[in-house]
Legacy VTK file of the C-alpha trace (Angstrom):
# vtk DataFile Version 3.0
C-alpha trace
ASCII
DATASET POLYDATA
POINTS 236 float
0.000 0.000 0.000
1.160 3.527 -0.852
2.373 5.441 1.678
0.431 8.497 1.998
1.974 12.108 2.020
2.430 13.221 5.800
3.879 9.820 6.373
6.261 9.967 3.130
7.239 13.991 4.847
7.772 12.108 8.104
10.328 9.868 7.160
12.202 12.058 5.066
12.646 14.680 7.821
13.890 11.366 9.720
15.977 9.953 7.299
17.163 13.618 6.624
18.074 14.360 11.017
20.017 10.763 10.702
21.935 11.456 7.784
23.111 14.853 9.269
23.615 13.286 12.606
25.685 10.334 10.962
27.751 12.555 9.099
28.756 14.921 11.892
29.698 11.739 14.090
31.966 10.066 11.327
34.121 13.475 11.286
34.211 15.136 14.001
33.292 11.968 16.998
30.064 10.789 18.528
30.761 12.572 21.913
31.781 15.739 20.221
28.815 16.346 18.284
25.600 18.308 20.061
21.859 17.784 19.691
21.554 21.744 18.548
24.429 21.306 15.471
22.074 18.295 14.353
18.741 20.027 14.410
21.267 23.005 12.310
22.488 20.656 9.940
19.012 19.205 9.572
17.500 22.338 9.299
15.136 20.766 11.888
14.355 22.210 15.310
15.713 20.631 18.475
12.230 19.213 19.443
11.877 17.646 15.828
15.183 15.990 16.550
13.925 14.352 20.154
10.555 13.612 18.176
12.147 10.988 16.229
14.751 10.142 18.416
14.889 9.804 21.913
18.081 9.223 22.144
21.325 10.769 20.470
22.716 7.280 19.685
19.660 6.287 18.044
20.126 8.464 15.211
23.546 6.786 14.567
21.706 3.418 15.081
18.794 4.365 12.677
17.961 0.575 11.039
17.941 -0.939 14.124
14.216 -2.002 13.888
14.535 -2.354 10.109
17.212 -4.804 11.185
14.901 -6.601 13.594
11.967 -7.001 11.249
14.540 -8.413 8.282
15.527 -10.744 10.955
11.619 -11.761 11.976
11.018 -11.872 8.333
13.371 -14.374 7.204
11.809 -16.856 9.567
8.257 -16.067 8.944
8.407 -16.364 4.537
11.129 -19.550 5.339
10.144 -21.800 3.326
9.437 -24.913 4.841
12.108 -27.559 3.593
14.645 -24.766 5.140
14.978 -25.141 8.660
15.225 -21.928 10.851
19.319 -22.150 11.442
19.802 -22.768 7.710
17.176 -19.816 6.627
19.437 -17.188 8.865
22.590 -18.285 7.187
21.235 -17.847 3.624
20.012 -14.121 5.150
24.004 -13.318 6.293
24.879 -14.342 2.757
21.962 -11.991 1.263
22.946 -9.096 3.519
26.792 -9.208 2.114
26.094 -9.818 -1.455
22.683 -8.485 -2.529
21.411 -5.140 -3.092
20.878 -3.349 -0.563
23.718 -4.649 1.408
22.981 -4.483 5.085
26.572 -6.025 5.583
29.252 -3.884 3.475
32.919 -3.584 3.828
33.998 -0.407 2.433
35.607 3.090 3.307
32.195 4.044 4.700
31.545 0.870 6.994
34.794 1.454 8.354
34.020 4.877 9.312
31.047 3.663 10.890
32.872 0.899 12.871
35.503 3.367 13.931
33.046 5.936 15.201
31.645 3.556 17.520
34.804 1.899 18.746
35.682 5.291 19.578
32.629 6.412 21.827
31.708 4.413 24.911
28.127 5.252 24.340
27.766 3.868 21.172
29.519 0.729 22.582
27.349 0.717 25.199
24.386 0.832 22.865
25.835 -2.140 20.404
25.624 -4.437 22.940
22.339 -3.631 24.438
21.339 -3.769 20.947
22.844 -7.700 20.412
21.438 -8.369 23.313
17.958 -7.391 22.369
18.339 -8.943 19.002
19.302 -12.166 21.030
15.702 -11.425 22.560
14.215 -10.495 19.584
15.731 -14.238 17.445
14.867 -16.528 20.574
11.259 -15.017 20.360
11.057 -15.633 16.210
12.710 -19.266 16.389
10.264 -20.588 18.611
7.414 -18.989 17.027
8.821 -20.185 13.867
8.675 -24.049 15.055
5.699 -23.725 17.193
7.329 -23.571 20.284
6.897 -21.200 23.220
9.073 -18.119 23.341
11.446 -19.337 26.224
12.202 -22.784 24.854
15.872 -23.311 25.891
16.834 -24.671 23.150
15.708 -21.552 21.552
17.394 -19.058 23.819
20.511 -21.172 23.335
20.008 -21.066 19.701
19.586 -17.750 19.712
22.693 -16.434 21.868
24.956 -19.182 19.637
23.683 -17.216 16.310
24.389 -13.807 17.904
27.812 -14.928 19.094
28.451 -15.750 15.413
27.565 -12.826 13.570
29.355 -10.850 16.221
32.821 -12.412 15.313
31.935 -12.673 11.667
31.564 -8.860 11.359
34.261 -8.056 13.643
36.541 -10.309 11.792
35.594 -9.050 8.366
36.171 -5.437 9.302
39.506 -6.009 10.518
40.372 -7.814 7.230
39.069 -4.939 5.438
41.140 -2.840 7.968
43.878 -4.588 6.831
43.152 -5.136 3.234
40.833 -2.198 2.133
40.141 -5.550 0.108
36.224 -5.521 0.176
35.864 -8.684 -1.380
38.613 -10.925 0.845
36.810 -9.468 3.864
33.220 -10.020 2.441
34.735 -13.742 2.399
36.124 -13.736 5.620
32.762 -12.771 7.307
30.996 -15.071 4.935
33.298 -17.831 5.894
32.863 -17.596 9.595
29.292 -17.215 9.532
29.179 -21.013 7.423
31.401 -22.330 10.220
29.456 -20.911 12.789
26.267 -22.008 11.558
27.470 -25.744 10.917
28.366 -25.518 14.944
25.134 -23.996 15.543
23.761 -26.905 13.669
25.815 -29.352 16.114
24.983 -28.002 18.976
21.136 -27.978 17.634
20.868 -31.322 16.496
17.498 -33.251 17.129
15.732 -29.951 17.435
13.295 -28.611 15.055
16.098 -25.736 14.646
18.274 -28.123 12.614
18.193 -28.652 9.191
19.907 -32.198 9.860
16.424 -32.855 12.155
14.170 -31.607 9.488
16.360 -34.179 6.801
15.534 -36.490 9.074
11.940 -35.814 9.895
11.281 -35.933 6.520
13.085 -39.231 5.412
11.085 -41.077 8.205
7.799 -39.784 6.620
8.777 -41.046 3.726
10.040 -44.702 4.758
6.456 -44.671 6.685
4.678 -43.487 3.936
6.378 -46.060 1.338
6.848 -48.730 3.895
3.185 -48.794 4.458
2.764 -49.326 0.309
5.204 -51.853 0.188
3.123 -54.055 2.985
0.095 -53.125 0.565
1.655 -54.643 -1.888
2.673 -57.811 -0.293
-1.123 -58.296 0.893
-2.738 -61.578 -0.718
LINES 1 237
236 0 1 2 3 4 5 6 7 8 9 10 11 12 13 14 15 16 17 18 19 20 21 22 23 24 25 26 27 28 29 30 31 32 33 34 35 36 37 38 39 40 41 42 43 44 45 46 47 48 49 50 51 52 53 54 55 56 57 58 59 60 61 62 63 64 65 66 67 68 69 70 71 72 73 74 75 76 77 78 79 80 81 82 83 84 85 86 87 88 89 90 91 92 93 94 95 96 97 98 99 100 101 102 103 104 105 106 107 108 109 110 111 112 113 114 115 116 117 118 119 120 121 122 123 124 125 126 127 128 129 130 131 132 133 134 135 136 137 138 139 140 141 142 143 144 145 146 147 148 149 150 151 152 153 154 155 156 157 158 159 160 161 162 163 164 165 166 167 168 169 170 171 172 173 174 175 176 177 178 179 180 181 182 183 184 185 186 187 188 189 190 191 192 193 194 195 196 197 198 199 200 201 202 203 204 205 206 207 208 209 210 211 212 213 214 215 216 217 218 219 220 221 222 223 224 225 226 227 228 229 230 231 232 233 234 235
């Protein structure tokens, strides 16, 4: 459905404080960068500004929701030969190689990734933020089986896939870091998440979180189903 006008105005004045806000924190530092020389470079007032954003950090953080809905998304429209571990690794690999990339390893990214690692807010707010998403995949694994929200298994799950996509990004940013190679780090990052998700598959094994259980599922509805022709058959 189209969006209608004062909503399309609405997030454009958003979009518009967060790319201002962004900007000013890549050059000049998170912590050195005021509410009032947003709302300037916005051309917004300083109420607008708090309107859409509570917080200073969540202008930096903008997609954070967009993030958590891509997330709830690519468990919901799984399809159902794809169990839930395997659907969230085939996301990682979208992210990094499709457009739009959610996961890119360029001169900007790195600015990004500096900007926070120099700010003790912002790295504050990153990992209240994994830590939410934790929340927020525990919650859309279950649902995505049929189980209740604080299955273990889930929350374990959950926590394990975090862990991984932590490390994968760090790691890729430090080979890009290293490189300014965007393609040997989009590898690196691609690389660990596969590992990770093959332990996550492991550790997940015999749950309806595994593809290996779903394999399996499936192959002993089949044997039953053909097993039950085959004594058919053999009837006088």
């Amino acid at each position: 459905m189209p969006l209608d006008r004062r909503t399309r105005k609405r997030l454009a004045t958003r979009q518009g404080i967060s790319d201002a806000a962004t900007r000013l924190f890549v050059e000049r530092g998170f912590d050195n960068v005021t509410v009032d020389e947003i709302a300037e470079a916005a051309d917004v007032g300083r109420m607008t500004v708090f309107n859409h954003f509570p917080r200073k950090e969540d202008m930096f953080f903008d997609r954070d929701e967009e993030g958590r809905e891509t997330l709830r998304d690519a468990l919901r429209q799984r399809d159902k030969s794809v169990a839930p571990i395997e659907a969230l690794r085939l996301l990682a690999h979208r992210a990094a190689s499709e457009e739009p990339l959610y996961i890119s390893f360029s001169p900007e990214s790195q600015g990004f990734v500096e900007t926070i690692e120099k700010s003790a807010t912002l790295i504050a707010r990153a990992r209240a933020i994994r830590d939410e998403l934790a929340q927020v995949v525990m919650v859309a694994l279950a649902e995505s089986v049929g189980d209740e929200a604080a299955n273990p298994d889930a929350h374990l799950a959950a926590n394990l896939l975090l862990a991984t996509w932590t490390v994968a990004f760090i790691r890729g940013h430090r080979a890009y870091r290293e490189s300014q190679d965007s393609e040997k780090a989009k590898s690196v990052f691609l690389a660990l998440i596969d590992r990770g998700s093959g332990g996550l598959e492991a550790a997940m094994a015999g749950t309806p979180y595994a593809q290996s259980s779903l394999q399996t599922a499936t192959q002993r509805r089949f044997q039953k189903k053909t097993g039950k022709g085959v004594a058919q058959a053999l009837l006088p």
